[in-house]
PDB file of N, CA, C and O in Angstrom, chain B, residues numbered from 101:
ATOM      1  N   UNK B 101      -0.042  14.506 -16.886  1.00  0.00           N
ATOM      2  CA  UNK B 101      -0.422  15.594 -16.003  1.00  0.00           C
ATOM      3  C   UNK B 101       0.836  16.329 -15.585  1.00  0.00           C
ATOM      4  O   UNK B 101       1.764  15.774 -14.996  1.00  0.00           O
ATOM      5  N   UNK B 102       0.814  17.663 -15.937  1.00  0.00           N
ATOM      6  CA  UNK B 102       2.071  18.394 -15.453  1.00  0.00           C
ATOM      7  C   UNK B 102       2.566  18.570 -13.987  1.00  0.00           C
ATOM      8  O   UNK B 102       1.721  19.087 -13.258  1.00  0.00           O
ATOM      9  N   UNK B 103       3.729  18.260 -13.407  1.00  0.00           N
ATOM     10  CA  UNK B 103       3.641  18.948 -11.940  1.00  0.00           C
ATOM     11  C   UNK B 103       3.436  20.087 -11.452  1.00  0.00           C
ATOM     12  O   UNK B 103       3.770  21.007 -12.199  1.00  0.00           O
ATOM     13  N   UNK B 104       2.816  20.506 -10.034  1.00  0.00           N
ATOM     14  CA  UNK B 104       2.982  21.857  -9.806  1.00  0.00           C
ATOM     15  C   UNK B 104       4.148  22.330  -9.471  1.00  0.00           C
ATOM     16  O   UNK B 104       5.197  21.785  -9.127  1.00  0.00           O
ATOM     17  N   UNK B 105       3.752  23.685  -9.649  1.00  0.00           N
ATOM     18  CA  UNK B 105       5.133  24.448  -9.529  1.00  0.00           C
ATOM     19  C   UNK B 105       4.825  24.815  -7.802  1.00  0.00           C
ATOM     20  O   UNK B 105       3.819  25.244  -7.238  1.00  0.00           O
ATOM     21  N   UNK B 106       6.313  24.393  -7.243  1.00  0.00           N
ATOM     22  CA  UNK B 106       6.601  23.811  -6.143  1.00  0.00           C
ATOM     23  C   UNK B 106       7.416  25.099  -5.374  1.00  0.00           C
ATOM     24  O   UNK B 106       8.557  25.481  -5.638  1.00  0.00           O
ATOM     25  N   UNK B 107       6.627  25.572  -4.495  1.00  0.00           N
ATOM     26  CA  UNK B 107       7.259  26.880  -3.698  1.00  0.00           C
ATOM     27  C   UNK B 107       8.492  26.657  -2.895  1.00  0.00           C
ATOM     28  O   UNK B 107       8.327  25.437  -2.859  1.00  0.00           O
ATOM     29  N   UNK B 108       9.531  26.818  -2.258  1.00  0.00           N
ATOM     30  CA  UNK B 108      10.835  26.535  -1.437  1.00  0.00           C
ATOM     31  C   UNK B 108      10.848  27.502  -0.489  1.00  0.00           C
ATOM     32  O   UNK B 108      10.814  28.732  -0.499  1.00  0.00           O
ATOM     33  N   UNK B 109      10.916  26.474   0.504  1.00  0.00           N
ATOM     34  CA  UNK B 109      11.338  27.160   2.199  1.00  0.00           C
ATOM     35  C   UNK B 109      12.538  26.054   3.041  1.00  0.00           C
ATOM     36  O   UNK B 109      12.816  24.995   2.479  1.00  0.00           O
ATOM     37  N   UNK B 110      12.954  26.274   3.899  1.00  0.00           N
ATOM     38  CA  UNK B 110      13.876  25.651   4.507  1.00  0.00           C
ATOM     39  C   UNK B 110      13.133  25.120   4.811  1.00  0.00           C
ATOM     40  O   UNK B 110      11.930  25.329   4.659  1.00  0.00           O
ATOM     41  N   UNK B 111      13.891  23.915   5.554  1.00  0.00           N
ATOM     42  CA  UNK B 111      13.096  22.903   6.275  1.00  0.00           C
ATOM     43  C   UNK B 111      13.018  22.729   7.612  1.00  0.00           C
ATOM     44  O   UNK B 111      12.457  21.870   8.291  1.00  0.00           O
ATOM     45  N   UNK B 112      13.675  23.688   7.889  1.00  0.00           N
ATOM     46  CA  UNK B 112      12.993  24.459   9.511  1.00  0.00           C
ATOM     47  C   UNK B 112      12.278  25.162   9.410  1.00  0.00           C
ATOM     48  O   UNK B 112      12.334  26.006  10.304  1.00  0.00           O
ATOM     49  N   UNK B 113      11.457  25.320   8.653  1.00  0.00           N
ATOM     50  CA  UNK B 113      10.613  26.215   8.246  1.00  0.00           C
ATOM     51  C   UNK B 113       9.064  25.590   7.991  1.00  0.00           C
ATOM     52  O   UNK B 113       7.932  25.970   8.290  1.00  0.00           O
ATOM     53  N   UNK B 114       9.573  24.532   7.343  1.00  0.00           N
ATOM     54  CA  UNK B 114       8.772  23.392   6.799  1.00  0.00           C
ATOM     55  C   UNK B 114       8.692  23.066   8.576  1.00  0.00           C
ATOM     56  O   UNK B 114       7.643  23.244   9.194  1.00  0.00           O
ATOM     57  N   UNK B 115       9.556  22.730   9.030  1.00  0.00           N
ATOM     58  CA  UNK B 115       8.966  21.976  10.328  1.00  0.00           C
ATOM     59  C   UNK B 115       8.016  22.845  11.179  1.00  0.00           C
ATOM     60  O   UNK B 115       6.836  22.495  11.227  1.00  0.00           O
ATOM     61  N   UNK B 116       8.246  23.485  11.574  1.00  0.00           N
ATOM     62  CA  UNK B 116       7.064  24.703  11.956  1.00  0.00           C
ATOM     63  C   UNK B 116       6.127  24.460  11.103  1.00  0.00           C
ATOM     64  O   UNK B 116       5.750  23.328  11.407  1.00  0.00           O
ATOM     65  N   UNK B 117       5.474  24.842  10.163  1.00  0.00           N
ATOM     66  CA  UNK B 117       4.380  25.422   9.421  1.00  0.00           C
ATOM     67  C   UNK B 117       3.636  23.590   9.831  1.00  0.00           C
ATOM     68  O   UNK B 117       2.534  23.487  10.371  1.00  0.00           O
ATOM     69  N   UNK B 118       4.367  22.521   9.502  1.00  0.00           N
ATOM     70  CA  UNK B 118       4.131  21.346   9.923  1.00  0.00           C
ATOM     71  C   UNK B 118       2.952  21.168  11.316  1.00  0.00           C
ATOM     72  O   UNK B 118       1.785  20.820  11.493  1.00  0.00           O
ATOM     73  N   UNK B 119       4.145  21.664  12.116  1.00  0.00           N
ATOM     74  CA  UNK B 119       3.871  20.910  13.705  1.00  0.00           C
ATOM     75  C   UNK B 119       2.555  21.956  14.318  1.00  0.00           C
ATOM     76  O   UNK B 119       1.802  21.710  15.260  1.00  0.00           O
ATOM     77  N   UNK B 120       2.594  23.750  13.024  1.00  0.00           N
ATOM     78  CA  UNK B 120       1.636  23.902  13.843  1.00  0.00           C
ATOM     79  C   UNK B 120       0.869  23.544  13.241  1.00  0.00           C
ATOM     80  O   UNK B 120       0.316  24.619  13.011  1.00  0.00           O
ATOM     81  N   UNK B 121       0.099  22.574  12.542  1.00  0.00           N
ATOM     82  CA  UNK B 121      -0.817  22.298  11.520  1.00  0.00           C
ATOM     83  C   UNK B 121      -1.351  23.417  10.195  1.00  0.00           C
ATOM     84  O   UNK B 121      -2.519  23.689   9.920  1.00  0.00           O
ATOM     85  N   UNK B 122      -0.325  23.842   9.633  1.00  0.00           N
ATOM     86  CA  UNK B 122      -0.821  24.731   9.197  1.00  0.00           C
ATOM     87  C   UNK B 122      -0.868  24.018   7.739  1.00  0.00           C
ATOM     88  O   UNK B 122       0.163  23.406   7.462  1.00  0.00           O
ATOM     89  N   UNK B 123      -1.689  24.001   6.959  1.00  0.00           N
ATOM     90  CA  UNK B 123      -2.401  23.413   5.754  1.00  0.00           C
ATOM     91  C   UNK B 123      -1.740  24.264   4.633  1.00  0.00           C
ATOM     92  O   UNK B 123      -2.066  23.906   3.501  1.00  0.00           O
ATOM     93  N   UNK B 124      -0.846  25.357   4.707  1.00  0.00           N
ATOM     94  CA  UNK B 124      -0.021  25.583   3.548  1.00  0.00           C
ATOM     95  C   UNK B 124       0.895  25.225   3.093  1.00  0.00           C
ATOM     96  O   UNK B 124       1.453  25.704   2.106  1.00  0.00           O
ATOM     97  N   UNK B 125       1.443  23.701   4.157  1.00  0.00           N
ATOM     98  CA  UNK B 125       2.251  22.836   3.994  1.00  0.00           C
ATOM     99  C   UNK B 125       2.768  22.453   2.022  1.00  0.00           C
ATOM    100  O   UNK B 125       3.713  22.576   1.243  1.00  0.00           O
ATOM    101  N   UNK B 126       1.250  21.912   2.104  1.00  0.00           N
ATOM    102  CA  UNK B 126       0.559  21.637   0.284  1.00  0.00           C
ATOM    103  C   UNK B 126       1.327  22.636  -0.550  1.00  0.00           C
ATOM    104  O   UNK B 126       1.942  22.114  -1.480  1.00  0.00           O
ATOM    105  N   UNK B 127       1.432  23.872  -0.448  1.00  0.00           N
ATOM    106  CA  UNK B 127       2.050  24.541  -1.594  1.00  0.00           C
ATOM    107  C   UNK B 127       3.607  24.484  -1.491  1.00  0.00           C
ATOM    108  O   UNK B 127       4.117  25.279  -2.280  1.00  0.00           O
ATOM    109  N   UNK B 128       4.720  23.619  -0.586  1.00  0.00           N
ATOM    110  CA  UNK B 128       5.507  23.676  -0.632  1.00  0.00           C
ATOM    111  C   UNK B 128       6.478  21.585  -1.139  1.00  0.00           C
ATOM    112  O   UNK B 128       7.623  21.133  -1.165  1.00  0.00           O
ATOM    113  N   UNK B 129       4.853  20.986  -1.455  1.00  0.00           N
ATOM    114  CA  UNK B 129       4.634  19.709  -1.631  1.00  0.00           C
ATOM    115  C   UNK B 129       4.415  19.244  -3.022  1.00  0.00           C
ATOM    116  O   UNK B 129       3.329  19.513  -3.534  1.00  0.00           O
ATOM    117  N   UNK B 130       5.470  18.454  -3.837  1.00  0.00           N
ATOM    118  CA  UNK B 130       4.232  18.174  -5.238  1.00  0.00           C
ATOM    119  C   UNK B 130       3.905  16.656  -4.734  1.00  0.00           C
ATOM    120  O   UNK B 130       4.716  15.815  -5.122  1.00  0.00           O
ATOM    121  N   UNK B 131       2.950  16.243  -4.015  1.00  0.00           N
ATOM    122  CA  UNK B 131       1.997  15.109  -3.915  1.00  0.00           C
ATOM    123  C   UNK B 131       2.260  14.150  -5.255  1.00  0.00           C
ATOM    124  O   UNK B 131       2.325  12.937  -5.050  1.00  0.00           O
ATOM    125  N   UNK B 132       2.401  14.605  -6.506  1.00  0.00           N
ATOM    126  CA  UNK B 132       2.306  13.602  -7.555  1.00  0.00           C
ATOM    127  C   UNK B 132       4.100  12.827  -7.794  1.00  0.00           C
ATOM    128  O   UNK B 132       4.656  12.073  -8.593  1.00  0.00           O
ATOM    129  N   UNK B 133       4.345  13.368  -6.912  1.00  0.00           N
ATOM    130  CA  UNK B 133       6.136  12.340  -7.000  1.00  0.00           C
ATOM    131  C   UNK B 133       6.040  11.878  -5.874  1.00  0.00           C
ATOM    132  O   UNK B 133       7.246  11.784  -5.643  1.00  0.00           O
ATOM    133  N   UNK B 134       5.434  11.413  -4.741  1.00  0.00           N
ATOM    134  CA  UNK B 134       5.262  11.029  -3.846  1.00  0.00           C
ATOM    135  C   UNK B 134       5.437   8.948  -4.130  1.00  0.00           C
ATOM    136  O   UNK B 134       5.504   8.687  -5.331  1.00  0.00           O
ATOM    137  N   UNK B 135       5.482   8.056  -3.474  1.00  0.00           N
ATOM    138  CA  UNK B 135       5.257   7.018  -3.189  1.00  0.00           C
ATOM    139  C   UNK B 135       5.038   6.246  -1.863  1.00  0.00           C
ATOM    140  O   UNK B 135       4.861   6.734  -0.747  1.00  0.00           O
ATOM    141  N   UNK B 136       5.077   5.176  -2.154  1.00  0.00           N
ATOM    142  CA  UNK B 136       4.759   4.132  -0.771  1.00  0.00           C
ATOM    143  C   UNK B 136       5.650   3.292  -1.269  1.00  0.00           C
ATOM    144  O   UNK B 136       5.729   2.644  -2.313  1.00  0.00           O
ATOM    145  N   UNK B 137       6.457   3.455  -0.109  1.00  0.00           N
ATOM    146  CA  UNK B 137       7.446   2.298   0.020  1.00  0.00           C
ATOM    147  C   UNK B 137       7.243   0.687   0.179  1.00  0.00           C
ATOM    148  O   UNK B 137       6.326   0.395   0.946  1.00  0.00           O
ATOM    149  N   UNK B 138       7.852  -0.275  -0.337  1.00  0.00           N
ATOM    150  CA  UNK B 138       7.623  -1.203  -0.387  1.00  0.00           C
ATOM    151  C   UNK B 138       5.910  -1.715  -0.842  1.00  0.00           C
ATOM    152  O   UNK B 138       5.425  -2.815  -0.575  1.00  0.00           O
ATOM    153  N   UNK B 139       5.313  -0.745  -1.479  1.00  0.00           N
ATOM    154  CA  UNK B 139       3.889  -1.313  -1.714  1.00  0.00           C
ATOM    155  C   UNK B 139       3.845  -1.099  -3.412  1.00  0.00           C
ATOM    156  O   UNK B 139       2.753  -0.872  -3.931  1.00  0.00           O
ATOM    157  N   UNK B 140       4.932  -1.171  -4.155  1.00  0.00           N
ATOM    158  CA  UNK B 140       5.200  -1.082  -5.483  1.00  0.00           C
ATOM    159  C   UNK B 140       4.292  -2.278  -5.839  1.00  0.00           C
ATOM    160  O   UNK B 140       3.967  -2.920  -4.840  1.00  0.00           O
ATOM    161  N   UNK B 141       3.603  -2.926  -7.465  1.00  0.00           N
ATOM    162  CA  UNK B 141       3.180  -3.675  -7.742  1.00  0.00           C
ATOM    163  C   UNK B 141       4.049  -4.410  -7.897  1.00  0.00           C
ATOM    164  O   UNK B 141       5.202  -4.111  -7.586  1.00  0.00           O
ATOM    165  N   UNK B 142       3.686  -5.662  -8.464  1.00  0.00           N
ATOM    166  CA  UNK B 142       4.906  -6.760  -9.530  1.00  0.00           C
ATOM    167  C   UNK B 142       4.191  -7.747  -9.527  1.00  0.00           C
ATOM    168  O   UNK B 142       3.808  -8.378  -8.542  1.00  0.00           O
ATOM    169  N   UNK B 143       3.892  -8.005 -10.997  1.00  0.00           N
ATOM    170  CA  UNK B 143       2.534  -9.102 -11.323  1.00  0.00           C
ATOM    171  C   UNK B 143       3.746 -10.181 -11.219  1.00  0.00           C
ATOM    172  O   UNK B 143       4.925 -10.163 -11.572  1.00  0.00           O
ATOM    173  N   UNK B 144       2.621 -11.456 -10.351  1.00  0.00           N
ATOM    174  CA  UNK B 144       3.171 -12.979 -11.178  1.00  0.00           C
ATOM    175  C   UNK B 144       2.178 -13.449 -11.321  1.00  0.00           C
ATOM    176  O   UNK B 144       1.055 -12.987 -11.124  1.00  0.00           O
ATOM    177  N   UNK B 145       2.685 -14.978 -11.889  1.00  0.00           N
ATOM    178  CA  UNK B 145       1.568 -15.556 -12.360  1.00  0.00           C
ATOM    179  C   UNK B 145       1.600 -17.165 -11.577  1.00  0.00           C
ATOM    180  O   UNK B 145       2.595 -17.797 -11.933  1.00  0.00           O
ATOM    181  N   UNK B 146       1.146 -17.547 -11.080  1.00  0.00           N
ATOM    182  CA  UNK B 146       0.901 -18.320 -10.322  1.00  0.00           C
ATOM    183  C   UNK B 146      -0.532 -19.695 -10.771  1.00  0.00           C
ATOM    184  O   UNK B 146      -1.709 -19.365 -10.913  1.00  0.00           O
ATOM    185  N   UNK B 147       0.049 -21.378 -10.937  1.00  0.00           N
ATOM    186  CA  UNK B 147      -0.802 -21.905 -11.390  1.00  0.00           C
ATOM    187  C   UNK B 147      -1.282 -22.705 -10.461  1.00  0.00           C
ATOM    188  O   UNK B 147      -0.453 -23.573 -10.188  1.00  0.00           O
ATOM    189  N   UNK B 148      -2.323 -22.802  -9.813  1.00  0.00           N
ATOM    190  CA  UNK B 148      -3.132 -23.617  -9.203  1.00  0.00           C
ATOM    191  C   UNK B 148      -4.165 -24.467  -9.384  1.00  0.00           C
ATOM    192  O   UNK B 148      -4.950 -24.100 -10.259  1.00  0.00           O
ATOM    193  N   UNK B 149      -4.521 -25.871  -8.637  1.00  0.00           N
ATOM    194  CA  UNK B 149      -5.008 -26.676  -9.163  1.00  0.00           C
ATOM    195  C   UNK B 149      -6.434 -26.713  -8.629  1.00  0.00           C
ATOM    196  O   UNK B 149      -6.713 -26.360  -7.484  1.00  0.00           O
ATOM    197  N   UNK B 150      -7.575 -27.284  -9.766  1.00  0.00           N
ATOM    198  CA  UNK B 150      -8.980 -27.026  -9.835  1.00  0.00           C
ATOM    199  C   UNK B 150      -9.593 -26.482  -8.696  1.00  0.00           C
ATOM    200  O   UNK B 150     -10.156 -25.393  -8.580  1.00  0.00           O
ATOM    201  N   UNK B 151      -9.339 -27.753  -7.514  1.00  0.00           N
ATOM    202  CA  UNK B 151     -10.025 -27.915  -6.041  1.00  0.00           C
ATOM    203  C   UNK B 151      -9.296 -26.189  -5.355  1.00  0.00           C
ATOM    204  O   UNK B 151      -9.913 -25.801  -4.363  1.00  0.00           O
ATOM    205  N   UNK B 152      -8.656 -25.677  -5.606  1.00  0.00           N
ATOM    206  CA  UNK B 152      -7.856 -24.492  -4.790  1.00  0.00           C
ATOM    207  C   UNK B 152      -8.614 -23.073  -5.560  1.00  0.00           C
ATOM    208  O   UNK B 152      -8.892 -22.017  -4.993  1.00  0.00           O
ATOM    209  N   UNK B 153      -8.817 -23.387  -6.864  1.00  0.00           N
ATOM    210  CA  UNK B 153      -9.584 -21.919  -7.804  1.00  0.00           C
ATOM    211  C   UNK B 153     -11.393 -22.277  -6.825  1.00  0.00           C
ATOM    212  O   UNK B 153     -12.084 -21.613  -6.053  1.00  0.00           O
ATOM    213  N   UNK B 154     -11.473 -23.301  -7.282  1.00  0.00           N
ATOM    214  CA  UNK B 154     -13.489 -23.593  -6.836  1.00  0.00           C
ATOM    215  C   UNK B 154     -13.337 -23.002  -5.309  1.00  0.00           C
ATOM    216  O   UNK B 154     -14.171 -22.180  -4.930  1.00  0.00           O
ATOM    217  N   UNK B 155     -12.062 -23.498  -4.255  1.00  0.00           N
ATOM    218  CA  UNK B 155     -12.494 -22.846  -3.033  1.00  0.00           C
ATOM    219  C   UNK B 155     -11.943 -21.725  -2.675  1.00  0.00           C
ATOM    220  O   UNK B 155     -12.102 -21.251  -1.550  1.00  0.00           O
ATOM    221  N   UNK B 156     -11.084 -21.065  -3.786  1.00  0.00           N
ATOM    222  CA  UNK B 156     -11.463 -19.602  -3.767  1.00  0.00           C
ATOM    223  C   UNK B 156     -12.850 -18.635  -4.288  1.00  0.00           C
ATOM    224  O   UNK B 156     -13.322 -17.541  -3.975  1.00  0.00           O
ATOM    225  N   UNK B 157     -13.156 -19.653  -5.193  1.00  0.00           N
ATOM    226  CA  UNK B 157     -14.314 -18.796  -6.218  1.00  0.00           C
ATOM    227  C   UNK B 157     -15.398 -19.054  -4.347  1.00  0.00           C
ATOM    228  O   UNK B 157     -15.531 -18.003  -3.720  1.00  0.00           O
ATOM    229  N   UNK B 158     -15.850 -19.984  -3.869  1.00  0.00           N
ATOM    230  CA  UNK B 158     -16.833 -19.681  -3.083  1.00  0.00           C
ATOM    231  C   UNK B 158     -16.742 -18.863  -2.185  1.00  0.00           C
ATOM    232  O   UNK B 158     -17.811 -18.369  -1.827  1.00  0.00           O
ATOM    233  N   UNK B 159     -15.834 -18.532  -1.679  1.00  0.00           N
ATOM    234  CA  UNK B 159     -15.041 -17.910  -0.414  1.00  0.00           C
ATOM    235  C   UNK B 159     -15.720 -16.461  -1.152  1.00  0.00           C
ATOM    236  O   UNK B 159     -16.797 -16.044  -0.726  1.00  0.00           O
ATOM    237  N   UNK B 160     -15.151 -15.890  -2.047  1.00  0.00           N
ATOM    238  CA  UNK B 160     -15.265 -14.963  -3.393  1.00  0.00           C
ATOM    239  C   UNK B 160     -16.705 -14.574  -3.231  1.00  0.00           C
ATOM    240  O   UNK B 160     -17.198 -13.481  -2.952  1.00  0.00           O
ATOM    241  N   UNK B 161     -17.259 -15.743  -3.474  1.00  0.00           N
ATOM    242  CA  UNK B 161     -19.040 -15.735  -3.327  1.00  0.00           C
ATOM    243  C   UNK B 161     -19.811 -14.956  -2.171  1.00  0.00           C
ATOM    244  O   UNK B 161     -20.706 -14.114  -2.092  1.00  0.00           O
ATOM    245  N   UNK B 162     -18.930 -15.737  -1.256  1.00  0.00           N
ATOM    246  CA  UNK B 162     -19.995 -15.697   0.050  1.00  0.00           C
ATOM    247  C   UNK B 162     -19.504 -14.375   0.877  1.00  0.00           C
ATOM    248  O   UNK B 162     -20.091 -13.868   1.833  1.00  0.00           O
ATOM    249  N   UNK B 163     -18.122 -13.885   0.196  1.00  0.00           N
ATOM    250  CA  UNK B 163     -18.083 -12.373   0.809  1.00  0.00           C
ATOM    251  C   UNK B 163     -18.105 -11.468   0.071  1.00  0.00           C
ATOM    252  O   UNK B 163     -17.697 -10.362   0.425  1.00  0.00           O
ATOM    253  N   UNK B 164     -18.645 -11.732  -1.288  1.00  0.00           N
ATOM    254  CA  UNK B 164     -18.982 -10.821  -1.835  1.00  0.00           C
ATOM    255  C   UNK B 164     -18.002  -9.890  -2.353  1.00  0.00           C
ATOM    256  O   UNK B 164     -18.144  -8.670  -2.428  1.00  0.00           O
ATOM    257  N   UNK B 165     -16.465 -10.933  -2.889  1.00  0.00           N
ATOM    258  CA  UNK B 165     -15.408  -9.780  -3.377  1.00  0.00           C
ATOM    259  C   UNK B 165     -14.569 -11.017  -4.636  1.00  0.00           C
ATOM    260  O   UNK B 165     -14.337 -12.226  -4.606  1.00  0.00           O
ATOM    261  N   UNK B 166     -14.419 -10.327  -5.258  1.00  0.00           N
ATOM    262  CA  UNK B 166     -13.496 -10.831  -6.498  1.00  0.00           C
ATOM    263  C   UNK B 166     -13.059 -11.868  -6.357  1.00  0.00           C
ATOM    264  O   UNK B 166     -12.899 -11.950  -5.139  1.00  0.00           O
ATOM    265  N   UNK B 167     -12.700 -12.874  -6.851  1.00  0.00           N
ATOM    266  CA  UNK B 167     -11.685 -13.952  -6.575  1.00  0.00           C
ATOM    267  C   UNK B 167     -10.052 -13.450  -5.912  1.00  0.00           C
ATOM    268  O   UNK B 167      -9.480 -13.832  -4.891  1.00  0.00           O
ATOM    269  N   UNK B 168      -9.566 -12.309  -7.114  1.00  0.00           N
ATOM    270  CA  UNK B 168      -8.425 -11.434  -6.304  1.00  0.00           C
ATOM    271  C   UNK B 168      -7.777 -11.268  -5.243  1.00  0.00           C
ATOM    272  O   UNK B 168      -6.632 -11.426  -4.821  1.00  0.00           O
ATOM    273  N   UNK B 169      -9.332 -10.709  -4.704  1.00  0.00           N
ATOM    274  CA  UNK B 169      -9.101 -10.142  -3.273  1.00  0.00           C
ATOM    275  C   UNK B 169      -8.934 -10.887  -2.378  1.00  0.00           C
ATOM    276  O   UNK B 169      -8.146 -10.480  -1.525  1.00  0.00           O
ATOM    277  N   UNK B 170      -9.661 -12.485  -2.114  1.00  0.00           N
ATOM    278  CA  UNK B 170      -9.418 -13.185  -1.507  1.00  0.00           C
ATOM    279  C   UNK B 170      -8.030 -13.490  -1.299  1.00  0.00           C
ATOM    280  O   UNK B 170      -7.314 -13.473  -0.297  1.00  0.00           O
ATOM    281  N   UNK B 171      -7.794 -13.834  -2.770  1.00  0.00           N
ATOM    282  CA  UNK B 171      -6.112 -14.399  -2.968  1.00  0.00           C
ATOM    283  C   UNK B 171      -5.036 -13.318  -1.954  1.00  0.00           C
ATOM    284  O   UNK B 171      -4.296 -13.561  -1.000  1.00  0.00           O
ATOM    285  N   UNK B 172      -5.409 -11.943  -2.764  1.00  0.00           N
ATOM    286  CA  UNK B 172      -4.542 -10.708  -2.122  1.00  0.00           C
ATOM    287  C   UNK B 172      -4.506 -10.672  -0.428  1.00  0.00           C
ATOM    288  O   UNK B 172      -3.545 -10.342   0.266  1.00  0.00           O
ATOM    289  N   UNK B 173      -6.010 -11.164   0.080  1.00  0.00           N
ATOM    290  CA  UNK B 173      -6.243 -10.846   1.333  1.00  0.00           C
ATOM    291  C   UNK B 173      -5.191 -12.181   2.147  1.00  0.00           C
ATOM    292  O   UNK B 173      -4.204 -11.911   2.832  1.00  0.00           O
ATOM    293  N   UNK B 174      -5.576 -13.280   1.932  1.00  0.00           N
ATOM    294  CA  UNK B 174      -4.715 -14.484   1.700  1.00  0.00           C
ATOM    295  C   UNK B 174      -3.385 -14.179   2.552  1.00  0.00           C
ATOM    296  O   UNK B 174      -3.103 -14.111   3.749  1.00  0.00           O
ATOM    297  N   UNK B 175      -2.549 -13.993   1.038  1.00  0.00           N
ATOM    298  CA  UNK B 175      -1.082 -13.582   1.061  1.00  0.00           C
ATOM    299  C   UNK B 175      -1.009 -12.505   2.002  1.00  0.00           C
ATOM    300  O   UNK B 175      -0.305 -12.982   2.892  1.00  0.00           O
ATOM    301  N   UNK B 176      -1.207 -11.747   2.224  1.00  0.00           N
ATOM    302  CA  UNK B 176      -1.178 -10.425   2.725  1.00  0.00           C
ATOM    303  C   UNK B 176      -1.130 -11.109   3.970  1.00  0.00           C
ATOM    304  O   UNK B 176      -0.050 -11.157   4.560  1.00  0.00           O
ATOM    305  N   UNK B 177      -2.519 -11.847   4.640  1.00  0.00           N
ATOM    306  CA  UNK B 177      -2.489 -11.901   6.147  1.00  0.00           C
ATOM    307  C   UNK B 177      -0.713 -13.443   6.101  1.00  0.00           C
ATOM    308  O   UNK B 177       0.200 -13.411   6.926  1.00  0.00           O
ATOM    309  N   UNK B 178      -0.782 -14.182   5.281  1.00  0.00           N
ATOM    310  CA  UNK B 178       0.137 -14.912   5.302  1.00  0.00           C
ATOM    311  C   UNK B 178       1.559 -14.279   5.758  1.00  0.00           C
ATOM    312  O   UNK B 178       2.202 -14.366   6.804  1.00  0.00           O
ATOM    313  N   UNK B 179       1.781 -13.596   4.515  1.00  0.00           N
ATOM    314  CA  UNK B 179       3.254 -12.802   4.743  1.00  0.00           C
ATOM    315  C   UNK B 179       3.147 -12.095   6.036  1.00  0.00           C
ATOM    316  O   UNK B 179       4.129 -12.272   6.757  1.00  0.00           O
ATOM    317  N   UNK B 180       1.848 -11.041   6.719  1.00  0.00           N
ATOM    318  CA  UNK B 180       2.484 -10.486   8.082  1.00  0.00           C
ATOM    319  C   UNK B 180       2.315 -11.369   8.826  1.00  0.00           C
ATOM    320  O   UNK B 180       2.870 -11.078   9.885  1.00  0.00           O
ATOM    321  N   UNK B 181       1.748 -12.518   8.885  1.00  0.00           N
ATOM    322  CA  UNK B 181       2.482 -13.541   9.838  1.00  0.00           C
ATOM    323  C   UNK B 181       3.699 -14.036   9.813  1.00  0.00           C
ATOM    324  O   UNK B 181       4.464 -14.402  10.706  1.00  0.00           O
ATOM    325  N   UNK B 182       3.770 -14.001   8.720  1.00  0.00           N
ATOM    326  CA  UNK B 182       5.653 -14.547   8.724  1.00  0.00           C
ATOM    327  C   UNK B 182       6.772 -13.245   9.046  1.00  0.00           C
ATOM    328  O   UNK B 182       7.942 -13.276   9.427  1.00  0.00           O
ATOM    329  N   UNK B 183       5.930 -12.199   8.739  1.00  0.00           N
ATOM    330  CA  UNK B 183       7.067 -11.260   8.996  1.00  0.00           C
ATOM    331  C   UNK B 183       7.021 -10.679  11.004  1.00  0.00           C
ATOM    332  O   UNK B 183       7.862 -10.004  11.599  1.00  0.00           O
ATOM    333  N   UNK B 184       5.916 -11.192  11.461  1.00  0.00           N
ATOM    334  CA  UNK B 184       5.960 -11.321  13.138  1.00  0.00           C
ATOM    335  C   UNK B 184       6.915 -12.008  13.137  1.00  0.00           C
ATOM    336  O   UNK B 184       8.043 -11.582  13.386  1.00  0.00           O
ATOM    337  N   UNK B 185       6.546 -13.620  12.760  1.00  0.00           N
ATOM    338  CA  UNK B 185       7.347 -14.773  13.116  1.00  0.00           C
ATOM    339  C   UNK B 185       9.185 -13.874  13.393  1.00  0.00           C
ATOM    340  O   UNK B 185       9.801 -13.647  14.435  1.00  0.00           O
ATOM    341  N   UNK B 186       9.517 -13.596  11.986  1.00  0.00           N
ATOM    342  CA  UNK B 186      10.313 -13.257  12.071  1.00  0.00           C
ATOM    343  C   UNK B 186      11.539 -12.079  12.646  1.00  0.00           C
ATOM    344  O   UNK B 186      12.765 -11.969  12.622  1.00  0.00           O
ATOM    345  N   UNK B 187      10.271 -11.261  13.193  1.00  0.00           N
ATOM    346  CA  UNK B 187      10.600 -10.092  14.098  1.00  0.00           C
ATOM    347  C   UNK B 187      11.079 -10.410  15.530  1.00  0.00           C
ATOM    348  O   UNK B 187      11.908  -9.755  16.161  1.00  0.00           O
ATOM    349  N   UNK B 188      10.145 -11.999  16.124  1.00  0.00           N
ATOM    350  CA  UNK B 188      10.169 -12.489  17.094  1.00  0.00           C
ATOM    351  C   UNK B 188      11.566 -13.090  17.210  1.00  0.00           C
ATOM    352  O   UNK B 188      12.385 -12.626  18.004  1.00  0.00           O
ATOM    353  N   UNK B 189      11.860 -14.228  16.335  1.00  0.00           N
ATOM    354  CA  UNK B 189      13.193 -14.591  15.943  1.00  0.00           C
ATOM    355  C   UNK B 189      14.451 -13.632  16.363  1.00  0.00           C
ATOM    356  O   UNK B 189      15.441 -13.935  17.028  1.00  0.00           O
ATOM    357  N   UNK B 190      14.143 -12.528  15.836  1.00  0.00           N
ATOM    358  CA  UNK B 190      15.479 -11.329  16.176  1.00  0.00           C
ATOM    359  C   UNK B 190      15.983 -11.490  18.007  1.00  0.00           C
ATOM    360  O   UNK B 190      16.874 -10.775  18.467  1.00  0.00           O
TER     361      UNK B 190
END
């Protein structure tokens, strides 16, 4: 997909058109080079044993979402607990 062709204004300029909400922001934006920081992928592979897959698969079941998601949801609430923990620490 090609990028758009991307209009130029200062960026005091940009801040105005911004703050007053003005929605022509977009033509001075290409959205498709954009990212999210720190939310990049990076597959691993991870082996777990029988009793840990079966009580994900039910979990999976009974809310009605992928095996995945559980896992993803999992880690996810895991790590921002550790990353409180560790905010607290400071």
């Amino acid at each position: 997909m090609p990028t758009k062709k991307v209009k130029r204004i200062s960026g005091k300029e940009f801040d105005r058109l911004f703050d007053e909400g003005s929605d022509k922001i977009d033509d001075y934006i290409d959205w498709s080079k954009g990212h999210h920081p720190n939310l990049e992928l990076k597959r691993v592979n991870v082996d777990l044993p029988v009793w840990v897959i079966n009580a994900l698969d039910k979990k999976a079941a009974r809310i009605g979402v992928p095996r995945m998601g559980v896992i993803k949801t999992c880690l996810a609430e895991l790590a921002e607990q550790e990353h409180h923990r560790a905010g607290e620490a400071a």
